[in-house]
ROTI-277807 format. One record per residue: residue in one letter; residue number from 1; x, y, z of N, C-alpha, C in turn. Coordinates in steps of 0.1 Angstrom, whole numbers, plus 5000, padded with zeros to 4 digits. Atoms other than C-alpha are relative to their C-alpha. Layout:
N
PT  residu  num  n_xx  n_yy  n_zz  ca_xx  ca_yy  ca_zz  c_xx  c_yy  c_zz
PT       a  NUM     X     Y     Z      X      Y      Z     X     Y     Z
...
//
This chain:
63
PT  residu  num  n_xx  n_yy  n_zz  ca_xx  ca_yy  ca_zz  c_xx  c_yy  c_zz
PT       x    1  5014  4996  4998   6308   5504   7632  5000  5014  5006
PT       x    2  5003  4987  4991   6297   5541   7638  4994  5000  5019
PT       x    3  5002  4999  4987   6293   5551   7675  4988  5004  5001
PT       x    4  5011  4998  4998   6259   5548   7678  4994  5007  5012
PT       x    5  5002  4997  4987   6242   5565   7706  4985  4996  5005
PT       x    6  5015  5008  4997   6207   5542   7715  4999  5006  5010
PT       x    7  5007  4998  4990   6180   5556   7732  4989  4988  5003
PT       x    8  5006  5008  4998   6156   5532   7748  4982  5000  4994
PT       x    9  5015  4990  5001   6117   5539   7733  4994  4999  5009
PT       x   10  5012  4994  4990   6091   5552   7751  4998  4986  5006
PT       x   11  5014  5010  4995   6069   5523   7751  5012  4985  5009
PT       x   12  4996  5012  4991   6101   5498   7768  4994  5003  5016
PT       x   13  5001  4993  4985   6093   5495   7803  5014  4996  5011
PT       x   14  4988  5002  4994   6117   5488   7833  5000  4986  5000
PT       x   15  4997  5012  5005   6110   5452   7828  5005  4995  4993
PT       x   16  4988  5011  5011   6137   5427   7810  4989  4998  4988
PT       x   17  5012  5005  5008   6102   5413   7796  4994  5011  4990
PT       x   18  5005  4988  5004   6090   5448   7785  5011  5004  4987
PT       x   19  4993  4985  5012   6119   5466   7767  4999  4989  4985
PT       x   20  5002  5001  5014   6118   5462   7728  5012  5005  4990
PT       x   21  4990  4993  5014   6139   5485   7709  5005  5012  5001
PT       x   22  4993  4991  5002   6167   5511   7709  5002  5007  4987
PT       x   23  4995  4988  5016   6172   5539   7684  5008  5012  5002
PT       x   24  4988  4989  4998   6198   5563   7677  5000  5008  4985
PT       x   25  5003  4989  5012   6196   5592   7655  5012  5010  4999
PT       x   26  4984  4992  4996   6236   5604   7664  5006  5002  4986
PT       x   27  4994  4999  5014   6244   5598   7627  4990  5007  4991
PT       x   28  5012  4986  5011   6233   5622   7598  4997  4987  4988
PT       x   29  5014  5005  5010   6211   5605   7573  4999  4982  5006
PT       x   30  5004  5012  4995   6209   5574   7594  4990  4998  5015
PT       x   31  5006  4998  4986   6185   5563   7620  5004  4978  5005
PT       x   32  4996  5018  5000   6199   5527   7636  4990  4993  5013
PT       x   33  5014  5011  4991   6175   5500   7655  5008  4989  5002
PT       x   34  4993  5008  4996   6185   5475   7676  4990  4992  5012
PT       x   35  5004  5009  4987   6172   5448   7703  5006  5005  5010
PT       x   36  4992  5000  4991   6175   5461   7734  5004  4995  5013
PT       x   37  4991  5014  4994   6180   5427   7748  5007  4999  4998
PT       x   38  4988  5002  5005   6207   5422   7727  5010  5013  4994
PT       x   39  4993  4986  5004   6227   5454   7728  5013  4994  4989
PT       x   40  4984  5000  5010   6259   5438   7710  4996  4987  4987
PT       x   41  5003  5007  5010   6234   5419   7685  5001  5013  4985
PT       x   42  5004  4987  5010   6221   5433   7651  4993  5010  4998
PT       x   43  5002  4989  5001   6220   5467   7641  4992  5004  4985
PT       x   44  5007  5000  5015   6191   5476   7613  5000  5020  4995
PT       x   45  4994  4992  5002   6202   5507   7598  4989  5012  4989
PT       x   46  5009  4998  5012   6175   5530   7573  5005  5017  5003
PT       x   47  4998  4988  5005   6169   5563   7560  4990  5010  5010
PT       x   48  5011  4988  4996   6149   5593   7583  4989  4999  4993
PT       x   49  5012  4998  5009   6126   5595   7556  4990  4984  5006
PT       x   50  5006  5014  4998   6119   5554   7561  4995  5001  5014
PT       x   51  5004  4998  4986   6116   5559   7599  4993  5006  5004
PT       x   52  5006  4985  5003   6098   5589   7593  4980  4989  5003
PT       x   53  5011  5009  5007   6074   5567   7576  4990  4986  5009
PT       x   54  5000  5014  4987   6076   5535   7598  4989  5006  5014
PT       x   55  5005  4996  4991   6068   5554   7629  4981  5008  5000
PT       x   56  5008  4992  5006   6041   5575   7615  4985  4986  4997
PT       x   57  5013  5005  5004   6016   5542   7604  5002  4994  5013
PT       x   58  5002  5006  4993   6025   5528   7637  4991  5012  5012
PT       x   59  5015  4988  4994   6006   5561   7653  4991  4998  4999
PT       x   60  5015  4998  5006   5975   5559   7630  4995  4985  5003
PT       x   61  5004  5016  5000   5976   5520   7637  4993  5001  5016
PT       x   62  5006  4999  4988   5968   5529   7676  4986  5003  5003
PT       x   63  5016  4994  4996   5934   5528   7690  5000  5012  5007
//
């Protein structure tokens, strides 16, 4: 497996209950997603473009 380098997102908080999801953007045309309860679970793997995309309707979805 590539050496991923996960950052934690914004929106985890310092609570166990809180955090959600790590992302790492250390590899070129990959962006990789992960639980970041389960750091040595599964890794979901897409394209910039897709993430691009993803992130982008979850903005316009915010009140």
């Amino acid at each position: 497996m590539p050496a991923y380098k996960f950052v934690k997102s914004s929106y985890s908080g310092g609570n166990a209950d809180q955090e959600c999801v790590e992302v790492a953007r250390n590899i070129p045309r990959t962006v990789a997603v992960r639980d970041s309860k389960r750091p040595g679970g599964t890794v979901v793997t897409v394209a910039p473009a897709a993430w691009g995309a993803f992130t982008a309707e979850l903005r316009r979805q915010q009140p």
